[in-house]
ROFI-964772 format. One line per 2 residues: for each residue x, y, z of C-alpha. Coordinates in steps of 0.1 Angstrom, whole numbers, plus 5000, padded with zeros to 4 digits. Example, Ala and Ser with C-alpha at 12.3 -4.5 7.8 and 13.67 -1.06 7.14 Angstrom:
# residues 2
5123/4955/5078 | 5137/4989/5071 .
This chain:
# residues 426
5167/7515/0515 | 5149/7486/0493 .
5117/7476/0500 | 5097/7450/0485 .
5061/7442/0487 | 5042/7409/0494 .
5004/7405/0490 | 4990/7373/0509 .
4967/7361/0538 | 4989/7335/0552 .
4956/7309/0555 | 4972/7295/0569 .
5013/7302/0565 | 5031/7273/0550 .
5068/7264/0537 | 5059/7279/0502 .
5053/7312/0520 | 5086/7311/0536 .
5106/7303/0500 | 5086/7335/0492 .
5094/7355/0515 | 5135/7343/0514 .
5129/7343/0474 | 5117/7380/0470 .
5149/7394/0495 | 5172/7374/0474 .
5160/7385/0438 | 5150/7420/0444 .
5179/7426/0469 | 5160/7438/0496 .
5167/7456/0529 | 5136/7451/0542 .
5097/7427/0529 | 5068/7443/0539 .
5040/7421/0539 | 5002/7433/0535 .
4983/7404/0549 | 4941/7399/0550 .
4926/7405/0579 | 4909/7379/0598 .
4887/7374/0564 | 4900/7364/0533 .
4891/7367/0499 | 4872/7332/0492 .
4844/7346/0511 | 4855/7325/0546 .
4867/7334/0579 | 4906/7328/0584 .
4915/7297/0596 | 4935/7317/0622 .
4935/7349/0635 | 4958/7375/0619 .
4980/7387/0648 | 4991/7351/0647 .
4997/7350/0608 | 5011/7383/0614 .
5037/7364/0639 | 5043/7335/0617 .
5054/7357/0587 | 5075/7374/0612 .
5090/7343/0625 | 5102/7335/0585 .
5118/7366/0573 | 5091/7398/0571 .
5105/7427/0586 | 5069/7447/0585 .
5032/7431/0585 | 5000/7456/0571 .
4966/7448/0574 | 4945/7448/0539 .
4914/7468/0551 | 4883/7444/0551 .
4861/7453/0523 | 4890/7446/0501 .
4903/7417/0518 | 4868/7401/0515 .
4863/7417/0477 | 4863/7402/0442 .
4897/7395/0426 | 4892/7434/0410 .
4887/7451/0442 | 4911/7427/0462 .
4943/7435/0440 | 4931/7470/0437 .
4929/7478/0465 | 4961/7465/0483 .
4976/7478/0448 | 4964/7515/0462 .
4976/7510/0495 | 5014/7499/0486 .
5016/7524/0462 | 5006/7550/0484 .
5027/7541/0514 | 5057/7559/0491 .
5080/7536/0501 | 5076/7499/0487 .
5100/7498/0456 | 5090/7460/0441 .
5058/7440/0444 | 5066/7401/0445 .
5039/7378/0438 | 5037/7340/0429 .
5021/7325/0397 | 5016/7290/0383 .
5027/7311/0347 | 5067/7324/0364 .
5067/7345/0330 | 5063/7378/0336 .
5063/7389/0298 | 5032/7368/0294 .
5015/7375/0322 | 5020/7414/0312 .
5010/7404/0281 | 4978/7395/0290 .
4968/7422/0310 | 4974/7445/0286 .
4951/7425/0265 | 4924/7426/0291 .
4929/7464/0291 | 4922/7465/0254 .
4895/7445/0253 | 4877/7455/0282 .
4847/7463/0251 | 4806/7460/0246 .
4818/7430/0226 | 4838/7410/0250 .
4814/7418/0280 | 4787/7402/0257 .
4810/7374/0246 | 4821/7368/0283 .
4781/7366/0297 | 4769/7342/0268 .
4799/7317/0278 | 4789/7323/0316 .
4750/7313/0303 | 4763/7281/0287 .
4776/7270/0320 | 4817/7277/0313 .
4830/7289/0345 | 4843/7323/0345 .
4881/7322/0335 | 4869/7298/0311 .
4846/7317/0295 | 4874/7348/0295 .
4898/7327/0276 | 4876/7319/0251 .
4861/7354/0247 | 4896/7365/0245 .
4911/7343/0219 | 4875/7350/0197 .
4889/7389/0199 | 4922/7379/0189 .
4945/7373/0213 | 4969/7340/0211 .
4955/7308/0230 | 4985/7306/0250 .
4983/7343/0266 | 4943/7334/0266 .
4954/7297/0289 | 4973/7318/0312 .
4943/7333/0336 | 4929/7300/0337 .
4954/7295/0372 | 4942/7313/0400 .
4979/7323/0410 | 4979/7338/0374 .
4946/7356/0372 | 4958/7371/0408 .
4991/7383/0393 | 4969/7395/0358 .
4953/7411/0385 | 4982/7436/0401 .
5000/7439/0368 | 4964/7457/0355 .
4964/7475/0389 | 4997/7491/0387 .
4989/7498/0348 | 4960/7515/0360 .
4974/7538/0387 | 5011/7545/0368 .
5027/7530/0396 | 5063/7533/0401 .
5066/7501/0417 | 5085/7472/0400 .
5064/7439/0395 | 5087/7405/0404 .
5067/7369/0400 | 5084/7340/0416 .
5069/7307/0399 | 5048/7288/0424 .
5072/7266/0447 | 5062/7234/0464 .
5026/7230/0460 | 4996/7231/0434 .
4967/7257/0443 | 4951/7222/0457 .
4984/7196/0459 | 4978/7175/0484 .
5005/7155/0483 | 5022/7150/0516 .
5052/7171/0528 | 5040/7197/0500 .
5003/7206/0510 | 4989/7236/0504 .
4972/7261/0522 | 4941/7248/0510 .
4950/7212/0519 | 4960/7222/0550 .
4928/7235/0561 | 4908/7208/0548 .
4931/7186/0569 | 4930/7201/0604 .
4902/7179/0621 | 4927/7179/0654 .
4960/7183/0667 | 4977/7153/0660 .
4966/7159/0623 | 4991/7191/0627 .
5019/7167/0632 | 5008/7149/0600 .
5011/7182/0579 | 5048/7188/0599 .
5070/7189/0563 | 5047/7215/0552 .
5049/7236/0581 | 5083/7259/0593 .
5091/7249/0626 | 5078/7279/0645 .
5046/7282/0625 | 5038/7247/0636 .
5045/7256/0670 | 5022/7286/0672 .
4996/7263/0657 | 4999/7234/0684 .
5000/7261/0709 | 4966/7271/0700 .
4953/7243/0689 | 4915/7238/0701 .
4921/7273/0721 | 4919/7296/0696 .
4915/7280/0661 | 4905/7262/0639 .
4878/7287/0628 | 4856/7285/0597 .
4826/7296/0582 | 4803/7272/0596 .
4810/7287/0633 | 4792/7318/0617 .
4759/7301/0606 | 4739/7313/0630 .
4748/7347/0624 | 4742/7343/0586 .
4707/7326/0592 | 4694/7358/0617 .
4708/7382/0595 | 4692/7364/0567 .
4656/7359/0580 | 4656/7393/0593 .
4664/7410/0564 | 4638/7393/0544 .
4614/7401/0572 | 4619/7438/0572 .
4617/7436/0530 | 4584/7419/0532 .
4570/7442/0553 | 4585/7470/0527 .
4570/7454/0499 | 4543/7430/0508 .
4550/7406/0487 | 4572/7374/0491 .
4587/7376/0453 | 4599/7411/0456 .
4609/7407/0495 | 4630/7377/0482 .
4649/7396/0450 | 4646/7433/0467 .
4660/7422/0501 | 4696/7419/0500 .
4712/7441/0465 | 4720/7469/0490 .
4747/7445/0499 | 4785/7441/0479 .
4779/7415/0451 | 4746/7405/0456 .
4720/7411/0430 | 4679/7405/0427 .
4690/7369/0415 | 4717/7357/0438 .
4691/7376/0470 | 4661/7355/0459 .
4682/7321/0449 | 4693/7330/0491 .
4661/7335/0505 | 4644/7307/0488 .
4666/7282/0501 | 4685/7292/0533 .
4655/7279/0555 | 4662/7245/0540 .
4702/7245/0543 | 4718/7232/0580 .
4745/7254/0576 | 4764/7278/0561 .
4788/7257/0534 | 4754/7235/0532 .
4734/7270/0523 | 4765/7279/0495 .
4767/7246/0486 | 4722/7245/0475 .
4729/7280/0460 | 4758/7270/0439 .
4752/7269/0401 | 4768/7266/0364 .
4766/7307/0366 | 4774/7313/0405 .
4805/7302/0419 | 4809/7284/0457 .
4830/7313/0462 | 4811/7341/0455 .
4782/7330/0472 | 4804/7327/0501 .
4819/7356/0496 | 4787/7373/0494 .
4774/7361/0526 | 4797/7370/0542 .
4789/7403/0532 | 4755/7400/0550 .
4769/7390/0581 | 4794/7422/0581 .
4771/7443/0568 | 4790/7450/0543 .
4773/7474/0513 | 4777/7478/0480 .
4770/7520/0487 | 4800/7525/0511 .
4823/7505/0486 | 4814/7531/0461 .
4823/7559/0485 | 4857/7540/0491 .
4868/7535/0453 | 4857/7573/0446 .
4886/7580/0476 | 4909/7559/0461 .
4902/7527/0480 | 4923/7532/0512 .
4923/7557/0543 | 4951/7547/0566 .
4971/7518/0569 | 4978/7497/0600 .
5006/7480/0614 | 4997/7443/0630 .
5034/7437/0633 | 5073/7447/0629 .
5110/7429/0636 | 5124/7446/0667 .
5159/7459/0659 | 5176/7494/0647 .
5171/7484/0610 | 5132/7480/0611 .
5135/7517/0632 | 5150/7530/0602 .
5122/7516/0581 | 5094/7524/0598 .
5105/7562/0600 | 5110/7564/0567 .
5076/7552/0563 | 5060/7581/0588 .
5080/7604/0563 | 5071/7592/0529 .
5033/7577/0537 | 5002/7593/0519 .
4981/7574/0543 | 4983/7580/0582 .
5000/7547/0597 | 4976/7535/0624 .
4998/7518/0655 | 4973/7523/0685 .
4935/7520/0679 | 4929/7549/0706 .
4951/7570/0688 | 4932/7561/0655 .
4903/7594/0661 | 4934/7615/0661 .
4949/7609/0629 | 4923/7602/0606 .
4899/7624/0586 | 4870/7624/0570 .
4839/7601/0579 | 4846/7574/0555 .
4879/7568/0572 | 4865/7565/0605 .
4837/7543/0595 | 4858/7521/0574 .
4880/7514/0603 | 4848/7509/0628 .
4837/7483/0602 | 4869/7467/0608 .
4867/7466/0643 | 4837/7452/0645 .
4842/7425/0619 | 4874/7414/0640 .
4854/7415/0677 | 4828/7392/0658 .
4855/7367/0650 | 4875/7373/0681 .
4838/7365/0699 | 4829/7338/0672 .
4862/7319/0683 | 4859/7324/0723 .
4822/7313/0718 | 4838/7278/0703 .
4871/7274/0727 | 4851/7288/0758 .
4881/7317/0762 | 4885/7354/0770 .
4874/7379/0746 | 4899/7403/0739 .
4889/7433/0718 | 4903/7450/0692 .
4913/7478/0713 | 4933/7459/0739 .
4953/7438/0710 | 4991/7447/0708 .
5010/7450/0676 | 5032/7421/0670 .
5070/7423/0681 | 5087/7398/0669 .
């Protein structure tokens, strides 16, 4: 029994996901593609566009016989902690034999070649190198690559992580390195579409989004989309998405104000409230809190607020990211407690093919798992251990209810919470 692996978030699921998916079966020879998708967060620092029980469906619908859920504080974490931590969670299911990722690069000699460069140079020297670029206002893969080639690696292995498909796949290659994986990496040269193409019939995900002001716009993005993926998205068209971070801007701006209340009270004064208020949360140091807290009364929004924040040394998306981080509450001190564990506690099913040959797989799963395999949330108390697993999967739950109730809120529908959501049968 072959199983290969697929990282993504499916934000939304387009026809370069499905040559993916079809791609990986064909040149691994797989029995079965297990997908680990994002949650209903993703790693930009945004909301998904749609929820993941329907991504979970629409991978379904094109070929994936098994859909995992990235746990949230790594689905919502820096490229390092992202890759690392789906990395931990494949490798530890026992059972995934290949990992399949796209990259602009489709050399997998090079791309290995420059990981292991950022393994050796991972020194005092480059660190210094890499923040003096970062000062002179070179954005950060720019500032890699040419602390890189300085320490003597070649300009074209240097060039490589300037693609974010690349940098992703640098990203896993160092991840496996790191843990001695016995899984088999496979890249697939990016198919169809650019990181931002937005060329019609070939858009990409992040075209897509930026082009889904209303329904009949979905019938303009119809050569991009498989048939049934478009289907699930007129279906819920104005019902249940579009959703993005703006719908949580109200939530940013109360958590926000009240944290810098509760800091001034602490420390009395406005300067230190400002830098002091927000470093317990993941990502966010004295800087980026008081760059925050200075400005958020002024911004009309949340991309508004990320957008006055923005600078030569703080990116869109990790300003996003780390709001996003307020909002959830997410810390820097239980991420610590997490990577000390080895990242992961459990995994959870979102959705499997019916039929005798996905049985087969997901026994053999139960059997070769180092994780507990979560299919019922009441079940969930049973089979885990240990306080961090239970509070990394009540962090979950309530990150998704706040979406779920962020999207009903918008569409006037029916909550539904995590605990009355089926797995996906496709």
């Amino acid at each position: 029994m072959r199983t290969t692996a697929i990282i993504a978030e499916y934000n939304p699921f387009h026809n370069g996901h499905s040559y993916h998916i079809k791609k990986a079966r064909e040149l691994t020879d797989a029995d079965f593609i297990l997908v680990l998708i994002s949650g209903d967060y993703v790693q930009r620092g945004t909301p998904a566009v749609i929820d993941k029980y329907r991504r979970a469906e629409m991978a379904l619908s094109q070929g994936a016989d098994l859909v995992l859920e990235l746990p949230l504080y790594y689905s919502l974490g820096s490229l390092e902690y992202f890759a690392k931590g789906a990395v931990s969670l494949l490798d530890r299911l026992g059972l995934v034999d290949y990992l399949s990722f796209g990259s602009e690069s489709g050399e997998l000699a090079l791309l290995k070649e420059t990981a292991d460069a950022l393994d050796e140079r991972e020194s005092p020297e480059y660190q210094e190198r890499l923040r003096g670029y970062i000062r002179k206002g070179l954005s950060f893969p720019a500032a890699q690559e040419k602390a890189m080639v300085e320490l003597g690696l070649s300009e074209k292995s240097a060039a490589v992580i300037r693609e974010p498909n690349n940098a992703l796949a640098i990203a896993y290659l160092r991840a496996l390195k790191a843990r001695g994986s016995k899984i088999t990496p496979v890249t697939l040269k990016r198919y169809l579409s650019a990181h931002h193409d937005n060329t019609e019939g070939s858009y990409s995900a992040t075209a897509i989004r930026s082009r889904l002001q209303s329904k009949e716009a979905l019938f303009d993005l119809a050569m991009s989309l498989p048939d049934t993926v478009l289907q699930i998205m007129v279906s819920d068209y104005d019902k249940r998405f579009p959703v993005t971070e703006n719908d949580f801007s109200g939530a940013l701006f109360y958590k926000l104000h009240s944290c810098y209340t509760k800091a001034l009270q602490e420390y009395g004064d406005r300067e230190t409230a400002r830098k002091k208020a927000l470093t317990g949360f993941l990502d966010i140091n004295e800087e980026l809190s008081s760059r925050l807290l200075s400005i958020y009364k002024e911004a009309s929004s949340f991309s508004d607020l990320c957008g006055k924040v923005k600078s030569k040394d703080l990116t869109y998306t990790r300003i996003s990211r780390a709001a996003m981080h307020i909002i959830l509450d997410i810390s820097a001190a239980n991420m610590k407690e997490y990577i000390a564990d080895d990242y992961n506690y459990y995994a959870r099913i979102l959705g499997f093919r019916s039929g005798e040959s996905t049985a087969s797989l997901l026994h053999g799963l139960k059997q070769s798992s180092a994780l507990p395999l979560i299919t019922k949330l009441a079940d969930a108390d049973k089979i885990l251990t240990g306080r961090n697993a239970r509070r990394l999967l009540s962090e979950e739950i309530q990150a998704s209810d706040l979406y779920e109730r962020t999207a009903c809120m918008k569409y006037h529908g029916l909550f539904r919470s995590e605990y009355v959501r089926n797995i996906v049968k496709y």
